[in-house]
Biopython code that builds the backbone (N, CA, C, O; Angstrom):
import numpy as np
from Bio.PDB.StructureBuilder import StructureBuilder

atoms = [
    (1, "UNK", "N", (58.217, -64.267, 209.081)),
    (1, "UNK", "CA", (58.643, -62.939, 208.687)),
    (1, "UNK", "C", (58.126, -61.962, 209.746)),
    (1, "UNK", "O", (56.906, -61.802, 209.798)),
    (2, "UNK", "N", (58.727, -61.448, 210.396)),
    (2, "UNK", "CA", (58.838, -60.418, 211.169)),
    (2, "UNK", "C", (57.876, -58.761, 210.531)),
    (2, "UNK", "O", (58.146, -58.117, 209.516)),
    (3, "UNK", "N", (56.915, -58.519, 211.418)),
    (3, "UNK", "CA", (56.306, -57.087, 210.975)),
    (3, "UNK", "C", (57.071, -56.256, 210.625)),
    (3, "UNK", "O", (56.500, -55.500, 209.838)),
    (4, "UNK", "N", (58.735, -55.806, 210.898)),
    (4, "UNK", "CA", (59.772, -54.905, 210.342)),
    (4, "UNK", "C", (59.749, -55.078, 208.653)),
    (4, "UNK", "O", (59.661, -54.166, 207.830)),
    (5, "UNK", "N", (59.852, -56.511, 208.400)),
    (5, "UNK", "CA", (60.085, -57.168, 207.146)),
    (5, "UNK", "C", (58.712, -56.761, 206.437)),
    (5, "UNK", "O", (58.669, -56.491, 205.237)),
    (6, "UNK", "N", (57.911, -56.744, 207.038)),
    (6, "UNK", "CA", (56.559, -57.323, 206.514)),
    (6, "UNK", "C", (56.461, -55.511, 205.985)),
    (6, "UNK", "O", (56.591, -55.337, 204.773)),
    (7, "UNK", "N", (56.313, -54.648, 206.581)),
    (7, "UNK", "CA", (56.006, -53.303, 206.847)),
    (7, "UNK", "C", (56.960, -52.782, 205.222)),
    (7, "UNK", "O", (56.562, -52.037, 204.327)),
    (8, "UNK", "N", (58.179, -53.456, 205.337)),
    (8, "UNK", "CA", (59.541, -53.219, 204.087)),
    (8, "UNK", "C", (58.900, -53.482, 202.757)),
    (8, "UNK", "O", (58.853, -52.711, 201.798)),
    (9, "UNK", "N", (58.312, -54.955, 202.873)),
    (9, "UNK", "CA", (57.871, -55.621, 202.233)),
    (9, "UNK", "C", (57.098, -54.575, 200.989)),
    (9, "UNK", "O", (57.456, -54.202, 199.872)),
    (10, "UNK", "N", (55.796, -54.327, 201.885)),
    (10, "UNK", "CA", (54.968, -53.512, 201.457)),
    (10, "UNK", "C", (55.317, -52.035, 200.894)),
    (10, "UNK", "O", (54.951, -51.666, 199.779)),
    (11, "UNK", "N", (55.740, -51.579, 201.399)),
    (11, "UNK", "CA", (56.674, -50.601, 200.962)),
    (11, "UNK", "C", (57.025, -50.365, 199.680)),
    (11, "UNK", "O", (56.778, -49.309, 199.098)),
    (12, "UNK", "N", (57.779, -51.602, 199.047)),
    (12, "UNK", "CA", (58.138, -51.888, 197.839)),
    (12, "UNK", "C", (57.207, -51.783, 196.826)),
    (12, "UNK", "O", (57.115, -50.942, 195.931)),
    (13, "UNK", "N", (55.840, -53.720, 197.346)),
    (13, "UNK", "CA", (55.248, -53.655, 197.140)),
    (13, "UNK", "C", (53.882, -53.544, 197.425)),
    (13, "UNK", "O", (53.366, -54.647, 197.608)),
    (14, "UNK", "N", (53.245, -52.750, 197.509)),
    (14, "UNK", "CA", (52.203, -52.033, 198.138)),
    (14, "UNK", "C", (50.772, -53.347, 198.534)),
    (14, "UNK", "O", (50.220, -53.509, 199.622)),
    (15, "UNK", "N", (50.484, -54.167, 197.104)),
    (15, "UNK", "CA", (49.355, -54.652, 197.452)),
    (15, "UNK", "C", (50.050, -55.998, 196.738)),
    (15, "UNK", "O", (50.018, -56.386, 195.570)),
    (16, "UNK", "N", (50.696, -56.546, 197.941)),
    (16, "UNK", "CA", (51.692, -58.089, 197.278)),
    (16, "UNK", "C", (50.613, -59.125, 197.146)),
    (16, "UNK", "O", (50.757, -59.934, 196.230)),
    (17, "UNK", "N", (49.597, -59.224, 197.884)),
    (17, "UNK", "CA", (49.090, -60.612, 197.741)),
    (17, "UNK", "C", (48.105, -60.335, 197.090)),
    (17, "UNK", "O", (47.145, -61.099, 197.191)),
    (18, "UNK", "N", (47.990, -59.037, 196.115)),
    (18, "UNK", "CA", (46.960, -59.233, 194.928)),
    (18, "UNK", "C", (47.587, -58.783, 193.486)),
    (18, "UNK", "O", (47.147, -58.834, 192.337)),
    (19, "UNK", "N", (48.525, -58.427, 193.927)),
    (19, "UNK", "CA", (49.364, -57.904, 192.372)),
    (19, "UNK", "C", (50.457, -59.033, 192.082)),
    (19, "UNK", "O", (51.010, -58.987, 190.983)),
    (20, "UNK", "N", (50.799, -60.005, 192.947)),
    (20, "UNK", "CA", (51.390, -61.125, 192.735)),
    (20, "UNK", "C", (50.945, -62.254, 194.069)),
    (20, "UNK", "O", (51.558, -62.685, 195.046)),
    (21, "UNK", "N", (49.816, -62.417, 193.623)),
    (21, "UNK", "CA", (49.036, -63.423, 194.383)),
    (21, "UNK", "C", (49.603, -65.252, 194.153)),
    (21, "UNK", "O", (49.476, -66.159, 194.974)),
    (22, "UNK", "N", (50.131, -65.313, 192.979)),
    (22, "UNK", "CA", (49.968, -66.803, 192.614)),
    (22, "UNK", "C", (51.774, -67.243, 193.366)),
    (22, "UNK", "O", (52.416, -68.292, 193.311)),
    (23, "UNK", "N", (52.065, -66.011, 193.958)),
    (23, "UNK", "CA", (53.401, -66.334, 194.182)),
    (23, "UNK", "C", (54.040, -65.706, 195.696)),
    (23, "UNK", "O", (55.219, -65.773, 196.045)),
    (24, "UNK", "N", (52.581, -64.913, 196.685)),
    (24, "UNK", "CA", (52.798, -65.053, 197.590)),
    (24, "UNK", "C", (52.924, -65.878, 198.738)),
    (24, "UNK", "O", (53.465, -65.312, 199.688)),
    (25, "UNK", "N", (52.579, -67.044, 198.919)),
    (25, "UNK", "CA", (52.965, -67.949, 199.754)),
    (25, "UNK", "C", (54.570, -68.374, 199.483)),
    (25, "UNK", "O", (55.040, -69.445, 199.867)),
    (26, "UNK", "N", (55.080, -67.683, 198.991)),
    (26, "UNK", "CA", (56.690, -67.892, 199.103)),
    (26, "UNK", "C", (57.320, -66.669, 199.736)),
    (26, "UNK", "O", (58.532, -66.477, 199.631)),
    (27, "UNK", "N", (56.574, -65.886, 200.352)),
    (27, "UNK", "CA", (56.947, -64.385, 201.204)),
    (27, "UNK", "C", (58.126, -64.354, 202.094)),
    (27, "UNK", "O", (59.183, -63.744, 202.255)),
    (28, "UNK", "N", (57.252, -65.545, 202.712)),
    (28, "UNK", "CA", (58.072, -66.133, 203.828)),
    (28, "UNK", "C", (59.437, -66.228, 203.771)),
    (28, "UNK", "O", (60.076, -65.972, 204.792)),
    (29, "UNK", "N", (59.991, -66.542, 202.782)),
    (29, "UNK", "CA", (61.413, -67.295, 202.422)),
    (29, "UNK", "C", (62.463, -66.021, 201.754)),
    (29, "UNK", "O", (63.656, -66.078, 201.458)),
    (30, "UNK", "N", (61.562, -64.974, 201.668)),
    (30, "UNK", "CA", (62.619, -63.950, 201.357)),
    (30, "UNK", "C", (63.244, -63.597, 202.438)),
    (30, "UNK", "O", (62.733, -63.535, 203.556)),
    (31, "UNK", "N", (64.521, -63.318, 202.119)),
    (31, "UNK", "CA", (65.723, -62.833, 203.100)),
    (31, "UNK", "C", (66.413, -61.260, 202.741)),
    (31, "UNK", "O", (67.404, -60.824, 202.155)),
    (32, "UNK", "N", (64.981, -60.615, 203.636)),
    (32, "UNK", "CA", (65.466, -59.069, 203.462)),
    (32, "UNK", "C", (66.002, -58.729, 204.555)),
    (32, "UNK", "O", (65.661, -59.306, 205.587)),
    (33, "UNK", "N", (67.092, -57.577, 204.575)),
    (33, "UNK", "CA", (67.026, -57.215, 205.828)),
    (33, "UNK", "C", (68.095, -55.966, 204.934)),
    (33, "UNK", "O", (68.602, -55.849, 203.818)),
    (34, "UNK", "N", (68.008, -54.941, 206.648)),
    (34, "UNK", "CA", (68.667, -53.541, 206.602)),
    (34, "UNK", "C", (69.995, -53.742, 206.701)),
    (34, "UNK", "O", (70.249, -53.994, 207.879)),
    (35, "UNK", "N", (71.089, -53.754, 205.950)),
    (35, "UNK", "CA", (72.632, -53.626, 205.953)),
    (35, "UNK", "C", (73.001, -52.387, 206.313)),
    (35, "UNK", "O", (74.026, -52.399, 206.993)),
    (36, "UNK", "N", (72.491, -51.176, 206.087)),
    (36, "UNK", "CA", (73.315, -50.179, 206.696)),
    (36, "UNK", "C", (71.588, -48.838, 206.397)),
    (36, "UNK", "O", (70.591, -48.959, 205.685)),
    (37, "UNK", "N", (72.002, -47.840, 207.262)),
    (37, "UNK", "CA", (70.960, -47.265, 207.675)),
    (37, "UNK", "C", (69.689, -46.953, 206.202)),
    (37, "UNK", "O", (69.863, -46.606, 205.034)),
    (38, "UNK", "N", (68.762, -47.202, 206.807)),
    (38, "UNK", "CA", (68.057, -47.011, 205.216)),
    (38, "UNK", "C", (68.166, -48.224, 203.972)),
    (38, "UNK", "O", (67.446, -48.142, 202.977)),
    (39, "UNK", "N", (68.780, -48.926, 204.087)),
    (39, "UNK", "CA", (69.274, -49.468, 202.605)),
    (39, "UNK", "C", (68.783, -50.745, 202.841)),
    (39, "UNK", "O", (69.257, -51.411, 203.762)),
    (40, "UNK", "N", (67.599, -51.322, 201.894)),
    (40, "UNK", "CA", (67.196, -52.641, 202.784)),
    (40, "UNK", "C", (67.730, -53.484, 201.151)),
    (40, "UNK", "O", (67.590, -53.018, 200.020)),
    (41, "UNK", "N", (68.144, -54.378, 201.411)),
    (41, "UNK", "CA", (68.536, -55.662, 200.455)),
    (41, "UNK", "C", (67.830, -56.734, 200.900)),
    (41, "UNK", "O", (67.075, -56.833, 201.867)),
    (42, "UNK", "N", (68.287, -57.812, 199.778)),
    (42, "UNK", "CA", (67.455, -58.943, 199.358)),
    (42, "UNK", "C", (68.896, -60.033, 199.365)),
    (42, "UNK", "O", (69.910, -59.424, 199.023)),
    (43, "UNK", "N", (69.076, -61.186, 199.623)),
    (43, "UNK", "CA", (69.428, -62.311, 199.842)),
    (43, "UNK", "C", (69.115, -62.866, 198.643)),
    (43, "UNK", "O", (68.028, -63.432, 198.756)),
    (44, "UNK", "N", (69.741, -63.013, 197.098)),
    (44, "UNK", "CA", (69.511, -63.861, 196.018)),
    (44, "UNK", "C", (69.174, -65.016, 196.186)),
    (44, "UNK", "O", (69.924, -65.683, 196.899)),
    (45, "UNK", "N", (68.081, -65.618, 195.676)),
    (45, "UNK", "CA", (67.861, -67.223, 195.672)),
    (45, "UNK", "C", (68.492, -67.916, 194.641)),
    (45, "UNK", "O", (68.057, -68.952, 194.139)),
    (46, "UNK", "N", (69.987, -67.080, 194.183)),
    (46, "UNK", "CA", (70.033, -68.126, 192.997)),
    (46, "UNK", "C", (71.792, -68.727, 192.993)),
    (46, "UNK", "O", (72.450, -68.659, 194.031)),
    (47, "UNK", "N", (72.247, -69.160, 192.006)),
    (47, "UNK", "CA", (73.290, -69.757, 192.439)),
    (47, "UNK", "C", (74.972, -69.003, 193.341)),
    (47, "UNK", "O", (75.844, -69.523, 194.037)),
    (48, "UNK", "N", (74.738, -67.614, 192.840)),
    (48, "UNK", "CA", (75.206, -66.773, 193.320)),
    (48, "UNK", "C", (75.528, -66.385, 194.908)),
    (48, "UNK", "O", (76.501, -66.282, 195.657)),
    (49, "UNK", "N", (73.684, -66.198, 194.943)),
    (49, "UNK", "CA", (73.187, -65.187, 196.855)),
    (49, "UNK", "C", (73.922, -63.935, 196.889)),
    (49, "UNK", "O", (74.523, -63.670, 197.929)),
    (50, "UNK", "N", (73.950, -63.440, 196.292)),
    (50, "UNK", "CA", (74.276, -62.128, 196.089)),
    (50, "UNK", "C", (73.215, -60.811, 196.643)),
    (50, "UNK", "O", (72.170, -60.861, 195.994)),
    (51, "UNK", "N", (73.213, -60.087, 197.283)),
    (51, "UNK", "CA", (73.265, -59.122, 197.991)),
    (51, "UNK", "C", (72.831, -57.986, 196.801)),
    (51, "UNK", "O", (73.588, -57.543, 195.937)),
    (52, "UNK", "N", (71.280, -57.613, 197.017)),
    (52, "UNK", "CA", (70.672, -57.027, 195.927)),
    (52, "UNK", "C", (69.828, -55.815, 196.729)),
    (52, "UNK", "O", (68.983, -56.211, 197.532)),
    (53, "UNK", "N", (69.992, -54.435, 196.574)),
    (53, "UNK", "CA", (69.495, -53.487, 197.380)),
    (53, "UNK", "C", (67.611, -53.260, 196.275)),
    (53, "UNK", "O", (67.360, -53.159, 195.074)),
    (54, "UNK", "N", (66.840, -53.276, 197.411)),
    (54, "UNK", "CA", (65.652, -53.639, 197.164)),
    (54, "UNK", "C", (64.791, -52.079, 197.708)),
    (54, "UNK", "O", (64.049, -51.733, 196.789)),
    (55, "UNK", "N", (64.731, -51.415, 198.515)),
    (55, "UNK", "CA", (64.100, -50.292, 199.299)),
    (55, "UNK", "C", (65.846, -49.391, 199.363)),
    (55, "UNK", "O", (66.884, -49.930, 199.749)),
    (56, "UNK", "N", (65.740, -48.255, 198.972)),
    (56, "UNK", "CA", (66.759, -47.214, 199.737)),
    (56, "UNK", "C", (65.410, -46.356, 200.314)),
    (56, "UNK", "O", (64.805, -45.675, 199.487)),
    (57, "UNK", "N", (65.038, -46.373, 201.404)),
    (57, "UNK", "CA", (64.275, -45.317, 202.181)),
    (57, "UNK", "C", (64.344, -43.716, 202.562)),
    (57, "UNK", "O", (63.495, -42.950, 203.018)),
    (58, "UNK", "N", (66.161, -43.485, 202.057)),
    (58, "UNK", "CA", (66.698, -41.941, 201.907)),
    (58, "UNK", "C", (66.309, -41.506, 200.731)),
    (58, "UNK", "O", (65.692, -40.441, 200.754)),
    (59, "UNK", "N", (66.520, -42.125, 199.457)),
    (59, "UNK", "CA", (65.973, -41.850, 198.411)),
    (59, "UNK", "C", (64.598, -42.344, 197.845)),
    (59, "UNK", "O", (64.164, -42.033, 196.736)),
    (60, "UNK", "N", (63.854, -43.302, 198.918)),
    (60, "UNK", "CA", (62.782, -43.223, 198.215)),
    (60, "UNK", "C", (62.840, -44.079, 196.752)),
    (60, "UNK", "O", (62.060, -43.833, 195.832)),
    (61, "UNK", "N", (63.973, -45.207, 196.678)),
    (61, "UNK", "CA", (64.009, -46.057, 195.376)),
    (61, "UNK", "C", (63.569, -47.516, 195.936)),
    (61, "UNK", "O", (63.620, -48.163, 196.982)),
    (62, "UNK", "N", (63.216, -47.610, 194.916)),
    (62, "UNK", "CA", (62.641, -49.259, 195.265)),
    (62, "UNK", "C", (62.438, -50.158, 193.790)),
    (62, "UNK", "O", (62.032, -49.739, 192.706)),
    (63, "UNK", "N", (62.930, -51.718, 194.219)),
    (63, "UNK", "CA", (63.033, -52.414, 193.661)),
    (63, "UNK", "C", (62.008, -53.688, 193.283)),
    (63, "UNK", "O", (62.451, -54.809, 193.534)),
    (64, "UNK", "N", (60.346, -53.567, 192.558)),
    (64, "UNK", "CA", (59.542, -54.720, 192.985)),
    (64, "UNK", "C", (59.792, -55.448, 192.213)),
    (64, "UNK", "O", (59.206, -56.526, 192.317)),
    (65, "UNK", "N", (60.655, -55.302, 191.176)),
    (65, "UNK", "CA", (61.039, -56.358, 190.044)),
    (65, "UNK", "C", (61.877, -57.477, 190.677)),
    (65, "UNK", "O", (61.737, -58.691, 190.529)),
    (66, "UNK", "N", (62.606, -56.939, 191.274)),
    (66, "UNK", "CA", (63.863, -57.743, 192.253)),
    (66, "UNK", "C", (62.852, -58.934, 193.203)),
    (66, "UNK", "O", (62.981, -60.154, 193.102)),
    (67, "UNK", "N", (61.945, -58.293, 194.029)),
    (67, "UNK", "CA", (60.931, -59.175, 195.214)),
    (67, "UNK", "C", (60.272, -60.231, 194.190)),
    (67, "UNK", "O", (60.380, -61.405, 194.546)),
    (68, "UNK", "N", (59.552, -59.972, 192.875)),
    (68, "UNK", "CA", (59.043, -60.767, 191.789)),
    (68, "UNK", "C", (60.153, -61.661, 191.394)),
    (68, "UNK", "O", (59.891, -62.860, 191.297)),
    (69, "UNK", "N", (61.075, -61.346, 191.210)),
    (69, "UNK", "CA", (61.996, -62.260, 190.459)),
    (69, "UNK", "C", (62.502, -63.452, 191.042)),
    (69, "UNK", "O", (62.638, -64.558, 190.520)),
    (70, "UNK", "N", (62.956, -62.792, 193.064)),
    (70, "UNK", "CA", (63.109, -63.738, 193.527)),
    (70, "UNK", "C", (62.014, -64.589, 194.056)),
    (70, "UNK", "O", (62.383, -65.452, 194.852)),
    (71, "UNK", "N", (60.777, -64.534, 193.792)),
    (71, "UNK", "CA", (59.797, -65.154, 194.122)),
    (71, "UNK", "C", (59.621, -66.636, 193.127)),
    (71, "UNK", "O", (59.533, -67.844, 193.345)),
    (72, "UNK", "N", (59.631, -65.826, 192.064)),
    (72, "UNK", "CA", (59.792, -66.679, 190.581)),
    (72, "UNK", "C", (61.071, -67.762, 190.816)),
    (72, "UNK", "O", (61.056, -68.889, 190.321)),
    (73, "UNK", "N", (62.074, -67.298, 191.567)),
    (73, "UNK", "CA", (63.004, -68.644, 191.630)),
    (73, "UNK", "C", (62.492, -69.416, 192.783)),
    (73, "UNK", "O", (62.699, -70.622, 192.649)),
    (74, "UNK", "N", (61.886, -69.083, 193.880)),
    (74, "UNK", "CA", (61.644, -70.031, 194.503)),
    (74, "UNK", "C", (60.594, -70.930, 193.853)),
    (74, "UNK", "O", (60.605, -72.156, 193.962)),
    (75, "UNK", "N", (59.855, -70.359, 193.296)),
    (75, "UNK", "CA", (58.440, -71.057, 192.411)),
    (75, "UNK", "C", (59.249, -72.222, 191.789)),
    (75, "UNK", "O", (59.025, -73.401, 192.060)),
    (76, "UNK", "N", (60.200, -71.801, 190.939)),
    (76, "UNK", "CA", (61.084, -72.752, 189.927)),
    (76, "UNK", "C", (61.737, -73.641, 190.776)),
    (76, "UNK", "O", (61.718, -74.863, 190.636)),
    (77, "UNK", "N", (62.466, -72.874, 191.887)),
    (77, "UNK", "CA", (62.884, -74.795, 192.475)),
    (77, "UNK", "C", (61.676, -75.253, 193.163)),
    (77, "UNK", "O", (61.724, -76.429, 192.802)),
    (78, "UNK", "N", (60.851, -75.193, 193.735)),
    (78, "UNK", "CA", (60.029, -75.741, 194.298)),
    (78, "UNK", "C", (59.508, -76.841, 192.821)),
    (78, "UNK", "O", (59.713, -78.054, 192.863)),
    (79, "UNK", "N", (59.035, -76.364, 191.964)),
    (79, "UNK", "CA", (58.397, -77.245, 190.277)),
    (79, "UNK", "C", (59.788, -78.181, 190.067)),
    (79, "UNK", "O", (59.670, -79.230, 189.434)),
    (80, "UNK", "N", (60.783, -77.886, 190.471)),
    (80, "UNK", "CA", (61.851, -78.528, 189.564)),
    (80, "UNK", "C", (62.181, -79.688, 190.723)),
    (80, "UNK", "O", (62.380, -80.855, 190.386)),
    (81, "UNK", "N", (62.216, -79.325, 191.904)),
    (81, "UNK", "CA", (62.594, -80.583, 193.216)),
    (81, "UNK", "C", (61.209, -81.241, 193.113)),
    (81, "UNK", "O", (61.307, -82.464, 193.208)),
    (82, "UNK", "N", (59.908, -80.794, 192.942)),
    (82, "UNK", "CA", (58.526, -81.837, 192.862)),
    (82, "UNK", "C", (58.947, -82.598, 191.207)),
    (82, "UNK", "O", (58.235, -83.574, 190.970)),
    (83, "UNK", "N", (59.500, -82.421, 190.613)),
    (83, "UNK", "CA", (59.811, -83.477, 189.475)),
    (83, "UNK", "C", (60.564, -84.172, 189.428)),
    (83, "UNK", "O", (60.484, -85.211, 188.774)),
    (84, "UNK", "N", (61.985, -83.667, 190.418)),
    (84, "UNK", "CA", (62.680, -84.416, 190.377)),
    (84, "UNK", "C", (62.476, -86.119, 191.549)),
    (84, "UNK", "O", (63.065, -87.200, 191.572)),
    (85, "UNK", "N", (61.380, -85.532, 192.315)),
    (85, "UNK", "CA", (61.085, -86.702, 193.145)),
    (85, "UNK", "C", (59.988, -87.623, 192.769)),
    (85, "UNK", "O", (59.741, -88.607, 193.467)),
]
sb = StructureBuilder()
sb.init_structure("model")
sb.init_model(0)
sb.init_chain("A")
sb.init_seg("    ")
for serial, (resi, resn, name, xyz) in enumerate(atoms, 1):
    if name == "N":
        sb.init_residue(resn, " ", resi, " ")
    sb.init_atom(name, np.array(xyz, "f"), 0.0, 1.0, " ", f" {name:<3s}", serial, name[0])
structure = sb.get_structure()
C-alpha cells in the first residue's frame, strides 16, 4: 500500500491499528483509490466488487464502516478457505 493510500486510509480512519487492531493485517488488500477529483472509493471484496465511495475530501464525508466491513470479509474468506483445506 502506497503512502497516498496509507495517508487516505487514515483519514477515514484515524487510529486503524488500534481501533480495529484484530483486523489490520488485512490493510494491505484494500483496493482504494481516487476515481475522480476528491472522491476516494473502495473496491468491494464481495461477490459483487462494486465501487463504494469511502472519503469525499470536498465534503469532508467519510465512510469507516465501509473500511471495517470490508476488512471483516477478508477475515471471513481467509477462516472459510483455512477450513476448507
Amino acid at each position: 500500500m502506497d503512502d497516498k493510500i496509507k495517508n487516505i486510509l487514515y483519514k477515514i480512519v484515524p487510529s486503524t491499528e488500534t481501533e480495529i487492531p484484530l483486523l489490520s493485517w488485512h490493510l494491505h488488500k484494500l483496493d482504494i483509490y481516487e476515481k475522480s477529483q476528491g472522491e476516494w472509493y473502495i473496491k468491494s471484496h464481495d461477490s459483487y466488487g462494486k465501487e463504494k465511495l469511502v472519503f469525499n475530501e470536498n465534503k469532508n464525508q467519510k465512510a469507516p464502516e465501509e473500511i471495517v466491513r470490508q476488512l471483516f470479509l477478508f477475515e471471513l474468506t481467509d477462516i472459510t478457505l483455512n477450513i476448507m483445506n
